[in-house]
C-alpha positions in Angstrom: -19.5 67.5 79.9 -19.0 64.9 82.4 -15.2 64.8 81.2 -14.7 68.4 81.4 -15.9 68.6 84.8 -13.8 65.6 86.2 -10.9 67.6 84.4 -11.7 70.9 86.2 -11.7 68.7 89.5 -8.6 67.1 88.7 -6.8 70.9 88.0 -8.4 72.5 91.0 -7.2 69.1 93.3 -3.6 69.7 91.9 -4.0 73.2 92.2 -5.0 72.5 95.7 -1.9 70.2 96.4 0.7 72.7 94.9 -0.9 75.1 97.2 -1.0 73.3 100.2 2.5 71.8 99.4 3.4 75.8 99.5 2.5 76.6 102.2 4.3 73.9 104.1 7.5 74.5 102.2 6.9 78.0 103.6 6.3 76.8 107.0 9.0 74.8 107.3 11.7 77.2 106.4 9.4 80.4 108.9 9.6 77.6 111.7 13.8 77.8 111.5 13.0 81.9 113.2 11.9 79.6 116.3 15.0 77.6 116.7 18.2 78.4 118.5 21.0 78.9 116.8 22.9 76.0 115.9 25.2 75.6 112.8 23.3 75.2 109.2 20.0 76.2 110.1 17.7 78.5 108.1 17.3 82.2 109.9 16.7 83.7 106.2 14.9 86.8 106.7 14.3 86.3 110.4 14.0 89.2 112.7 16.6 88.8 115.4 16.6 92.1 116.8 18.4 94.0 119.9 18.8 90.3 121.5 21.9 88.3 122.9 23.5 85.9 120.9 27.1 86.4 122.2 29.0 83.3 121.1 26.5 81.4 119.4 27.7 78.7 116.5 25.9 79.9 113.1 28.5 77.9 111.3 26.6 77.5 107.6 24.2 79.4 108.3 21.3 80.9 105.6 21.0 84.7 107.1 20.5 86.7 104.4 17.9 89.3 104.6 17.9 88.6 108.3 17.7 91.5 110.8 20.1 92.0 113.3 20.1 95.4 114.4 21.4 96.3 117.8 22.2 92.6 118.6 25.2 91.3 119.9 26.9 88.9 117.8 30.6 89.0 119.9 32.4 85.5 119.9 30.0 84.3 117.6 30.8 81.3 115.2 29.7 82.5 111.1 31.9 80.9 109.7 30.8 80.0 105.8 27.6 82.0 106.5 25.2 83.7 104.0 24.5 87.0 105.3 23.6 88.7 102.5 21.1 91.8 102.2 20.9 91.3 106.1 20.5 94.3 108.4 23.3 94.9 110.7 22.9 98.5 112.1 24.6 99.4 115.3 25.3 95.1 115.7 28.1 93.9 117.1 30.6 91.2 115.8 33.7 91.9 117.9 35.8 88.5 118.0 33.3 87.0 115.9 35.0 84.2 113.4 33.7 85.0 109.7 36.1 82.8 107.5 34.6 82.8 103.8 31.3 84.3 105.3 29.5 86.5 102.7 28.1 89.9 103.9 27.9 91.0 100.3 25.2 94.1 100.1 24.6 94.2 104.1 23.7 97.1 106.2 26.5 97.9 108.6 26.4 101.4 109.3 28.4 102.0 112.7 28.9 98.1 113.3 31.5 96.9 115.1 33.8 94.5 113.7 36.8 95.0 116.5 39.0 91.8 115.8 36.7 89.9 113.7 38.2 86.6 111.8 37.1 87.0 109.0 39.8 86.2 106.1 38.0 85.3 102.8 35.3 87.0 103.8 32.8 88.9 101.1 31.4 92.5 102.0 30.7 93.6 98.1 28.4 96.6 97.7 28.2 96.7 101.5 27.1 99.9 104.0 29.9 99.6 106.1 29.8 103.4 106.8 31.5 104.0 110.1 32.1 100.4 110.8 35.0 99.8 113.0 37.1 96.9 111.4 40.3 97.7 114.4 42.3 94.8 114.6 40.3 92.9 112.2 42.1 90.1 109.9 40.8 90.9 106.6 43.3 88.8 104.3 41.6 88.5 100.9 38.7 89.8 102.1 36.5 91.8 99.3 35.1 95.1 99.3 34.2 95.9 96.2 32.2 98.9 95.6 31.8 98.9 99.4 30.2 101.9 101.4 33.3 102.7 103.7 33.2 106.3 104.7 34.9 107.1 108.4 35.4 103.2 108.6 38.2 102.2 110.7 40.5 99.9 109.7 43.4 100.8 112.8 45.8 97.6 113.3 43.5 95.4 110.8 45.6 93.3 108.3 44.6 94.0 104.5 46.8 92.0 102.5 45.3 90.7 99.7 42.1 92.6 100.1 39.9 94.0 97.1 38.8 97.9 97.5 38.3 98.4 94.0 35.0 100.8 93.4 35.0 101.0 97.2 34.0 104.9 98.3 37.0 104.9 101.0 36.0 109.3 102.1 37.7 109.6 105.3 37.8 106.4 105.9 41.6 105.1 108.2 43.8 102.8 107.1 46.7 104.5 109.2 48.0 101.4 111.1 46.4 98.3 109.2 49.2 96.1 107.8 49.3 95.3 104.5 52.6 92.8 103.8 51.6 92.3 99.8 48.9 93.2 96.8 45.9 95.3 97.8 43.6 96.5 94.7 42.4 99.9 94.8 40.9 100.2 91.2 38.4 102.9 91.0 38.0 103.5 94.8 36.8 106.9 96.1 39.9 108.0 98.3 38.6 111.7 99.6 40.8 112.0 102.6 41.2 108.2 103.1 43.9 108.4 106.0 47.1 106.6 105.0 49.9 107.8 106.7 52.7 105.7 107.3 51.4 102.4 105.2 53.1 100.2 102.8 51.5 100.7 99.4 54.2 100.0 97.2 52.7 96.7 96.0 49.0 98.5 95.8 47.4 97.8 92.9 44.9 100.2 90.6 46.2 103.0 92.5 46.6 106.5 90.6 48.0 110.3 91.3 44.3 111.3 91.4 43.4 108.9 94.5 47.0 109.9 96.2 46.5 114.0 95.6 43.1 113.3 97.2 43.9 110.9 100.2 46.3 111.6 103.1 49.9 110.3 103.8 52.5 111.6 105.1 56.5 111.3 104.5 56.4 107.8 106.0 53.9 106.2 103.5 55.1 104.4 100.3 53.9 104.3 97.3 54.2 102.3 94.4 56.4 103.3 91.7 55.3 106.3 89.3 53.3 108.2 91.6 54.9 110.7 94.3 53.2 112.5 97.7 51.7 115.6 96.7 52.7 119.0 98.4 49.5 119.0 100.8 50.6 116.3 103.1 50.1 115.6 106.0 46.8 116.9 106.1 45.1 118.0 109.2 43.9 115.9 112.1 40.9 114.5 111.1 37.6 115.7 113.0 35.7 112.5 114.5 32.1 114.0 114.5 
């Protein structure tokens, strides 16, 4: 008997420790939501809403699942950043460096990303609906099975980027530059605006995505598929 209870002790003393030991892991990494941000630290699932960070260095940084709606993210430094499954509603990232940063399954809808740096970058399975990407430099970035609709992609450069599965409906590419390979495989191209791009390297592309999307006598297309008899379409309406 005597053993048996010095056993149960012994369990409910680890069981204790593990516990405890929990509970400080768990403080340690809540405890990052306190600090400013500074390169490498730990903001996973942090709320950092509707606040100023204009220019701050998150270089590194664990973000994912934080929240950033309505906060202003302009100039800022994320560089090599997880942001994954965070919330980025109405945020802003204008001029924001993003090199090899992964927004893989964020929420984006009506973000801006005027001008953002962000080559490498990873937006997979991403709400990017509305997003405006102008001026952007995207160069092998990936959007795979990306939400785009109405995103705006005006003077960005594409080459190299991945829109294969992407749902591209209404979404401009009209004035992005794209100097090489872009994959379209699969993507949704209902009215995706393309007049007067270079798609004659495009990859994945088909007569189905052309007769849906809109070009105009200026835009080239890779060989085997021709512009259908409905271009140009109609100015798009901005609602």
């Amino acid at each position: 008997m005597g053993n048996e209870i010095a056993t149960g002790l012994s369990g409910l003393a680890l069981a204790t420790t593990i516990l405890l030991a929990s509970g400080a892991h768990g403080l340690a990494l809540a405890a990052d939501c306190n600090r400013v941000a500074s390169p490498g630290l730990n903001w996973s699932e942090c709320s950092k809403t509707n606040i100023m960070l204009q220019g701050s260095d998150l270089h590194g940084a664990n973000l994912a699942g934080a929240h950033f709606d309505s906060t202003d993210l302009s100039n800022a430094n994320v560089t090599l950043a997880n942001l994954e499954k965070a919330t980025l509603i109405r945020t802003w990232l204008k001029n924001a460096r993003a090199e090899a940063a992964n927004f893989s399954r964020v929420e984006a809808y009506r973000s801006d990303f005027t001008n953002i740096m962000a080559n490498g970058a990873r937006f997979a399975s991403a709400e990017l609906q509305r997003a405006e990407f102008s001026g952007a430099q995207l160069t092998n970035a990936d959007f795979q099975k990306a939400e785009l609709g109405r995103a705006d992609f005006d003077q960005a450069v594409l080459t190299g980027s991945n829109f294969s599965f992407a749902n591209l409906s209404r979404a401009t590419l009209t004035g992005a530059t794209i100097r090489g390979p872009v994959a379209f495989d699969g993507a949704f191209m209902f009215l995706t605006r393309i007049e007067g791009l270079d798609l004659s390297a495009a990859t994945g592309l088909t007569q189905q995505q052309i007769n849906l999307a809109c070009g105009d006598k200026s835009t080239m297309l890779p060989a085997g598929l021709k512009a259908p008899a409905s271009w140009p379409c109609p100015p798009d309406d901005k609602d």
